[in-house]
C-alpha positions as CSV (number, residue, x, y, z in Angstrom):
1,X,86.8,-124.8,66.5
2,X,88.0,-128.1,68.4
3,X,89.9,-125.7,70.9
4,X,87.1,-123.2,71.1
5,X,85.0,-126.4,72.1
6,X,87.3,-127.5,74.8
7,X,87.6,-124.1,76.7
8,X,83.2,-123.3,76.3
9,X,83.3,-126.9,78.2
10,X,86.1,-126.6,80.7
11,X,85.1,-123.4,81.7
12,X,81.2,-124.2,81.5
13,X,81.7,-127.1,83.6
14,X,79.7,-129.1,81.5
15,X,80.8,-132.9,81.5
16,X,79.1,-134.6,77.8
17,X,79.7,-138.5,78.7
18,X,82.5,-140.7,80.1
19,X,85.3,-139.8,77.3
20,X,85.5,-135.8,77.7
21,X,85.4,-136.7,81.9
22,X,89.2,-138.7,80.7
23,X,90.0,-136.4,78.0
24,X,89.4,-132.7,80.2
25,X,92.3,-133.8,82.3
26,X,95.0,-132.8,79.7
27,X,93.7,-129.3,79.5
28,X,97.1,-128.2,80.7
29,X,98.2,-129.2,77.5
30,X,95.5,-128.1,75.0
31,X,96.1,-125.2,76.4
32,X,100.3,-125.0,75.2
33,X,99.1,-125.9,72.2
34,X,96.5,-123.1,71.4
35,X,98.5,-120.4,70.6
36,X,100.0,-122.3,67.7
37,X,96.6,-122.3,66.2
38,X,96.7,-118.4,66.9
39,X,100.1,-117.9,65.2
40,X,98.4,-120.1,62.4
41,X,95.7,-117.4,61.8
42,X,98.2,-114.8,62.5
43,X,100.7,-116.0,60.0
44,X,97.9,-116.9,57.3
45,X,96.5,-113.2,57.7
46,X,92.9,-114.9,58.8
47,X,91.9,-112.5,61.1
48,X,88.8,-114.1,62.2
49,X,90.2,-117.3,63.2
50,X,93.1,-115.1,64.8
51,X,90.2,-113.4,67.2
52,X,88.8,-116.9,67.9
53,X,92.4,-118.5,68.5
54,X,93.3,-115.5,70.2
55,X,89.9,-115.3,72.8
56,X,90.6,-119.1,73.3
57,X,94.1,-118.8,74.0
58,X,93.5,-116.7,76.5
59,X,90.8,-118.9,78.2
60,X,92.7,-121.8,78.5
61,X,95.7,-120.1,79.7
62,X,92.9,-117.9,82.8
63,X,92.3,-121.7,84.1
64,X,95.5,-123.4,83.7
65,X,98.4,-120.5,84.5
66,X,97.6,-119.7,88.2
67,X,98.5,-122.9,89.1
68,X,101.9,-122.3,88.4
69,X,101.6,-119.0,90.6
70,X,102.1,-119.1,94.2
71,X,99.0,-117.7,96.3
72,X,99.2,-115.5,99.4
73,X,98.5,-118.2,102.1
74,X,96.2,-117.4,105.6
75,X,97.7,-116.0,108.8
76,X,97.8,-118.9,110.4
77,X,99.4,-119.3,113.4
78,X,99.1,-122.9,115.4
79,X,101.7,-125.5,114.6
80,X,102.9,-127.2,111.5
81,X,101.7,-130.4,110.0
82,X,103.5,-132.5,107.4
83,X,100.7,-134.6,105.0
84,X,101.9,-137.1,102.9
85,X,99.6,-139.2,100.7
86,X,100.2,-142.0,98.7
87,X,98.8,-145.3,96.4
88,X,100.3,-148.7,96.7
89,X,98.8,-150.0,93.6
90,X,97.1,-152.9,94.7
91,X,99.3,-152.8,97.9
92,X,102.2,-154.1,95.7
93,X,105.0,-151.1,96.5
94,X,107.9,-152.6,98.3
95,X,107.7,-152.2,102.0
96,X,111.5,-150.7,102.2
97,X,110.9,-148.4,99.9
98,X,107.8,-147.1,101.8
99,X,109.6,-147.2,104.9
100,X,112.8,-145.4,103.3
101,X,110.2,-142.7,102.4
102,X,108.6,-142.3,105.4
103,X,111.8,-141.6,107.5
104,X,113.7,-139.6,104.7
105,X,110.5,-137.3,105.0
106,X,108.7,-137.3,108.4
107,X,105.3,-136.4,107.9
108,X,102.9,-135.8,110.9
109,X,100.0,-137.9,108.9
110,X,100.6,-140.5,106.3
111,X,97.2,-141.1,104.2
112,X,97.7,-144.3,102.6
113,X,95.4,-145.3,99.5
114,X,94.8,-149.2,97.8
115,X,96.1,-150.5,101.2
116,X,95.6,-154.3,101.1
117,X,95.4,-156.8,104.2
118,X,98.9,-157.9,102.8
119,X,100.6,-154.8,102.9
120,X,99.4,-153.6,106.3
121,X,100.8,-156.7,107.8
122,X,104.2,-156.3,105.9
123,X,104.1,-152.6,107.2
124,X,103.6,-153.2,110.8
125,X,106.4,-156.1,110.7
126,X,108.9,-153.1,109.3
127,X,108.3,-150.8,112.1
128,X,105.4,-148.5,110.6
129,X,103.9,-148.3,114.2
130,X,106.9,-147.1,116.1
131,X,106.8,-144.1,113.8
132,X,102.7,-143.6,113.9
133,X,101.3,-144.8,117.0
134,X,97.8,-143.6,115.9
135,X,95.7,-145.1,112.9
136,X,92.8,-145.9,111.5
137,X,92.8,-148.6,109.0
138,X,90.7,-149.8,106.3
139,X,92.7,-152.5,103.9
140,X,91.0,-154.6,101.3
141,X,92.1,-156.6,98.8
142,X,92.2,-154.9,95.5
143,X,92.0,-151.7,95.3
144,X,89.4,-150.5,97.7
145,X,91.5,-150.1,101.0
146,X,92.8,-147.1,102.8
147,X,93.9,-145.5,106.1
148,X,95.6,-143.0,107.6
149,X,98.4,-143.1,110.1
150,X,99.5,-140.5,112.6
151,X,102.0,-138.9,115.5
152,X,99.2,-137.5,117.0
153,X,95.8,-139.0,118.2
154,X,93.5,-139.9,116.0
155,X,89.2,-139.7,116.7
156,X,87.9,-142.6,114.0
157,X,85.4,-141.6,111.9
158,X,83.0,-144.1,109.5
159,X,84.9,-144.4,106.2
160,X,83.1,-143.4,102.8
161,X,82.3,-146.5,101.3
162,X,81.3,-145.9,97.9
163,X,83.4,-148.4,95.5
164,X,86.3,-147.8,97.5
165,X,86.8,-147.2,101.6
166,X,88.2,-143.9,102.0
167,X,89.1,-143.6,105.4
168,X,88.1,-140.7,107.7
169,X,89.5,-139.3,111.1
170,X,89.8,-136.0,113.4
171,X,93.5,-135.3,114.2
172,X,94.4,-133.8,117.7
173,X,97.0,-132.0,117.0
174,X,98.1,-130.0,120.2
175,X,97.3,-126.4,120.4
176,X,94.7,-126.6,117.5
177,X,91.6,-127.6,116.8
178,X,90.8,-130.9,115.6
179,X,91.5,-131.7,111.8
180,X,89.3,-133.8,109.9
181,X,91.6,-135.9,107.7
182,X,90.1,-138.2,104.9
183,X,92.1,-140.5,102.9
184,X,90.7,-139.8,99.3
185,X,90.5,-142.4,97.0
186,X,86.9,-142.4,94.7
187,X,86.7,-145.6,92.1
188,X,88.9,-144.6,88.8
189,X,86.8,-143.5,86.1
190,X,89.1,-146.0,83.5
191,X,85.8,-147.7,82.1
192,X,81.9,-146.5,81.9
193,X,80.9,-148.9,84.3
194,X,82.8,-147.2,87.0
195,X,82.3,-143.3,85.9
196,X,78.6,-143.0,88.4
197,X,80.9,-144.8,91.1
198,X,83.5,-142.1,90.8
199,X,81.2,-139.3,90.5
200,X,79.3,-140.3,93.9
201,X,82.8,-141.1,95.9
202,X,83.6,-137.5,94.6
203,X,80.3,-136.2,95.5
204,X,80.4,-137.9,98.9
205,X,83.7,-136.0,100.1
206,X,82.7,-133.5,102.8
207,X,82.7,-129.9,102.3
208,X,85.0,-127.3,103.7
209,X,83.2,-125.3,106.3
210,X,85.3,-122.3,106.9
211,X,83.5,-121.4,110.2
212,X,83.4,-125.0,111.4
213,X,86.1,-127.7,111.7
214,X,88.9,-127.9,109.6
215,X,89.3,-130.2,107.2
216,X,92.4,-131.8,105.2
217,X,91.6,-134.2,102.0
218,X,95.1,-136.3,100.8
219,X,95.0,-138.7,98.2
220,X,94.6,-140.1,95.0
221,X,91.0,-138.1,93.9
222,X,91.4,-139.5,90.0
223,X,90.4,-136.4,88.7
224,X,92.4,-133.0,88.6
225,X,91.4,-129.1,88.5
226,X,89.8,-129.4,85.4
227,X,87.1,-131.9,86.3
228,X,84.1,-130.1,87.3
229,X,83.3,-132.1,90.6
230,X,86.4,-131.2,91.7
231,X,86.2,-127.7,91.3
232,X,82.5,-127.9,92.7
233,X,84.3,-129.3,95.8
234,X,87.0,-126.7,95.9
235,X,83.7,-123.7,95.9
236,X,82.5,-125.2,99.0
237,X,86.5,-123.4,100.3
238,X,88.8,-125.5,99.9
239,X,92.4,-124.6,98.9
240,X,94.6,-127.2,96.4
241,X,97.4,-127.4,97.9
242,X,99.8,-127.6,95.0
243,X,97.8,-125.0,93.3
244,X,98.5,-122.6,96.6
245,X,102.3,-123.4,96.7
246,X,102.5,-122.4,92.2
247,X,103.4,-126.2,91.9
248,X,100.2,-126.8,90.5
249,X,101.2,-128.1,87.1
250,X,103.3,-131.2,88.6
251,X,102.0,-134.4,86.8
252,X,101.4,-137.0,89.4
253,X,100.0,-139.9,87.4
254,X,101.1,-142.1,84.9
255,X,104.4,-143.3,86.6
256,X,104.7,-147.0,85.1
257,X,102.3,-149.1,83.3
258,X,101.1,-149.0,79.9
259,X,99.6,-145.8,79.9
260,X,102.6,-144.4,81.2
261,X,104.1,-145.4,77.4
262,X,101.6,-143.1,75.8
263,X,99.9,-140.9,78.5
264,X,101.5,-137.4,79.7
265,X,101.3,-136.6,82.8
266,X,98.7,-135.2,85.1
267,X,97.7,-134.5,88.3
268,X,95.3,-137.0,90.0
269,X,97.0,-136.4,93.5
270,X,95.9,-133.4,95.4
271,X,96.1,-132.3,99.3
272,X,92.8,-129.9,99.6
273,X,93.0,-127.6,102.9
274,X,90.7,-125.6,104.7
275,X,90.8,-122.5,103.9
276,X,92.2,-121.2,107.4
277,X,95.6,-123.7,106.6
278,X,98.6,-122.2,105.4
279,X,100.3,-124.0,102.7
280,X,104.5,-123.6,103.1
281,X,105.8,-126.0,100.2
282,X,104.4,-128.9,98.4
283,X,106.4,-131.4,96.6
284,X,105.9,-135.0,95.1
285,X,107.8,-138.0,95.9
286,X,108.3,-141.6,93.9
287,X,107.9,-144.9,94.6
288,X,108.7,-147.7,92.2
289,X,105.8,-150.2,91.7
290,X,103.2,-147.7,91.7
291,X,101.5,-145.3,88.8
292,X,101.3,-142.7,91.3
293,X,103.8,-139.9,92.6
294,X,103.2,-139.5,96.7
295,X,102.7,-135.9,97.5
296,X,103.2,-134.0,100.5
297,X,102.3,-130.7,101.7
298,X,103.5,-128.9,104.2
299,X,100.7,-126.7,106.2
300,X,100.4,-124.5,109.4
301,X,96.9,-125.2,111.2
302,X,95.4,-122.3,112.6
303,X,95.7,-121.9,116.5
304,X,93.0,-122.8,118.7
């Protein structure tokens, strides 16, 4: 019954208080787990509970599975574009090792998340501005900054300022139309105090608009494909980029920390593309000092 709970609820969408919106993100694993309950019934000859076990098994496994499962990506035919996202923690990952990152991998756009006043000052004095000449910047002390860097020209946009900044800005990428970027990052939901925070910074992320312009969200969202504002946000069209490449079960959060003693692993870390972007690969990245993997995807923007 426990497991027949959690799938009515994951798949209902239906979020009872601030413990199920921490607990719904280890679906992946409730889901290994069910079919021992099945072989359970099986084994015991209890063939009700095996029709239960059984119906449940299979429901967890319809919304977990495909994200292990490559999907058939769009036409697209305008030039590549490398995204890389990824949280300092409190602006505290070493500078090298950011920079040693950055030039192993070459992305096109870097979304950067808990970017403080400190570490954009020790990233401009390592050379973070010969590589991106474009940015828009939003450090804070804390937690709450962001920003996103680029090779090509940025347009500024207002940041979302709910909680956290999370910065926003249209990438002119020759030969395609301008990409909204936004450098996700809604307040963690770790305590109740801050669950209504990170359900509005959620809420507050725009929509894709598949006949408008195209639209690329990196970050840290603290919440993965079983949350239910997520998902709401993927209806509107968007594509998870991980999810699109079959790398959708790669645990992103806890790397270090105290959780990370007791916590397995799950993805908080997304890249969300319109749906006219082709995804090509996805892959995550570490950096030491932080509790989050960097990810990257690598698209193909649709030609203007």
């Amino acid at each position: 019954m426990p497991f027949a709970a959690w799938a009515v609820l994951r798949w209902t969408g239906y979020e009872p208080g601030f413990r199920w919106r921490q607990l719904v993100a280890f679906t992946p694993y409730v889901a290994a787990a069910a079919p021992v309950v099945l072989a359970a019934a099986l084994a015991l000859r209890r063939w009700p509970a095996a029709v239960v076990a059984g119906a449940v098994s299979v429901a967890l496994a319809a919304a977990v599975l495909p994200r292990a499962v490559a999907d058939d990506s769009p036409g697209a035919r305008g030039p590549a574009l490398r995204v890389l996202a990824a949280n300092l923690l409190y602006g505290q990952v070493p500078t090298k090792s950011v920079m040693d990152l950055l030039r192993r991998t070459g992305p096109d756009v870097l979304t950067l998340q808990e970017l403080t006043p400190q570490a954009l000052a020790d990233l401009r004095n390592a050379g973070v501005d010969a590589l991106f000449p474009h940015r828009v910047l939003h450090a804070r002390h804390g937690a709450g900054g962001s920003g996103i860097y680029s090779r090509y020209p940025l347009r500024g946009r207002g940041p979302i300022d709910i909680g956290f900044l999370q910065a926003r800005a249209e990438v002119l990428v020759p030969k395609a139309p301008p990409v909204e970027v936004v450098s996700v990052h809604p307040c963690a939901p770790a305590v109740p105090a801050s669950a209504d925070c990170w359900r509005k910074g959620l809420a507050a992320l725009p929509g894709a608009e598949p006949r408008g312009r195209p639209r690329i969200l990196a970050g840290d969202f603290n919440a993965t494909l079983d949350h239910a504002y997520l998902r709401r946000l993927l209806d509107t069209g968007y594509r998870d980029a991980a999810d699109a490449a079959g790398e959708g079960l790669r645990g992103t959060w806890p790397n270090i920390g105290k959780y990370s003693r007791t916590t397995p692993r799950v993805t908080l870390d997304h890249v969300l593309v319109d749906p006219r972007v082709a995804v090509h690969d996805f892959t995550t990245h570490t950096l030491p000092k932080t509790d989050h993997s960097p990810v990257q995807a690598d698209l193909v923007l649709p030609a203007r």
